[in-house]
C-alpha positions in Angstrom: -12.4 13.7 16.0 -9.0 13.8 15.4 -6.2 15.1 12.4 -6.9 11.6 11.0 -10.9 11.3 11.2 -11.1 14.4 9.8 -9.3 13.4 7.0 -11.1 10.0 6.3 -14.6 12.2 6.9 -13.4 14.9 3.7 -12.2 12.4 1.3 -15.1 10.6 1.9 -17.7 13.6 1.3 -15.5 15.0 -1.3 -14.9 12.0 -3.3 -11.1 12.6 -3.0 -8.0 10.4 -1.7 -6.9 10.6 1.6 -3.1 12.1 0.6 -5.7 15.1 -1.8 -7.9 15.4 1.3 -5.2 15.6 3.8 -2.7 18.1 1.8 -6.1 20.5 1.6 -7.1 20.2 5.3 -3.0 21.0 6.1 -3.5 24.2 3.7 -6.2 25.3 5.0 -4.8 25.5 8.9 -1.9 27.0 7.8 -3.3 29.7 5.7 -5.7 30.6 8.3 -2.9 30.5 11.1 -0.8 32.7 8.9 -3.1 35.1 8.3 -4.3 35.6 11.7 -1.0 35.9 12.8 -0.5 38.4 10.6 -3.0 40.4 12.5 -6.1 39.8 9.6 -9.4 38.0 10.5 -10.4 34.8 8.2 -14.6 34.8 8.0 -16.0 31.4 6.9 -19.6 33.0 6.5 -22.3 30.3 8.6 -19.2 28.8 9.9 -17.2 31.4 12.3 -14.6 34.2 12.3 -11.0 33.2 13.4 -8.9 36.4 14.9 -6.3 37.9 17.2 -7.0 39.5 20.4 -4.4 41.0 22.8 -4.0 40.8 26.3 -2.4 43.1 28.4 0.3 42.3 31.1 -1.6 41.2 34.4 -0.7 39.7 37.6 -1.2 36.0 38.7 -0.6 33.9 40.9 1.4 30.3 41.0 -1.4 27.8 42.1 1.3 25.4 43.5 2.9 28.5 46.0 0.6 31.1 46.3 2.8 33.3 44.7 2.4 36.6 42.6 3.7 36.4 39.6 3.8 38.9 36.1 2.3 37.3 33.1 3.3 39.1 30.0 1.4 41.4 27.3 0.4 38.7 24.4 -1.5 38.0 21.5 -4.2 35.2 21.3 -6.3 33.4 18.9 -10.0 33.5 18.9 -13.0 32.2 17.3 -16.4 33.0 17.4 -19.1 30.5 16.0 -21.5 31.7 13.2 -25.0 31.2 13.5 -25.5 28.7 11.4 -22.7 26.7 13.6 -24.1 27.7 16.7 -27.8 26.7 15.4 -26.7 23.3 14.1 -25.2 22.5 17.4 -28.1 23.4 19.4 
């Protein structure tokens, strides 16, 4: 499903228009990207925790030459399902 299913699915259940049900799923992201960017965790209990991890600097290597190369110290997103997610998708 895709930006636009996802839209038709939630107006649908919620009894909304498609513009209502769109503008909520595009505040939603956004505050949950913002706030895990900000380094905070967003907990949708039954649903899942969205965080940021970080990952140190490590060595690779470039598939194409066989080279070693440095990737860089970074921050990542995560989610972990919540049981009721993981249970309904069993």
């Amino acid at each position: 499903m895709n930006k636009q299913g996802l839209m038709d699915s939630v107006a649908k259940k919620a009894k909304i228009s498609k513009k209502d049900a769109l503008a909520i799923i595009d505040a939603v992201t956004t505050t949950i990207m913002d706030t895990v960017k900000k380094g905070d965790k967003v907990t949708l209990v039954g649903f899942g925790t969205f965080s940021s991890i970080k990952r140190k600097a490590r060595k690779g290597r470039n598939p194409q030459t066989g080279k070693e190369i440095s990737i860089a110290a970074r921050k990542s997103p995560k989610f972990s399902a919540g049981k009721v997610f993981k249970e309904k998708v069993k």
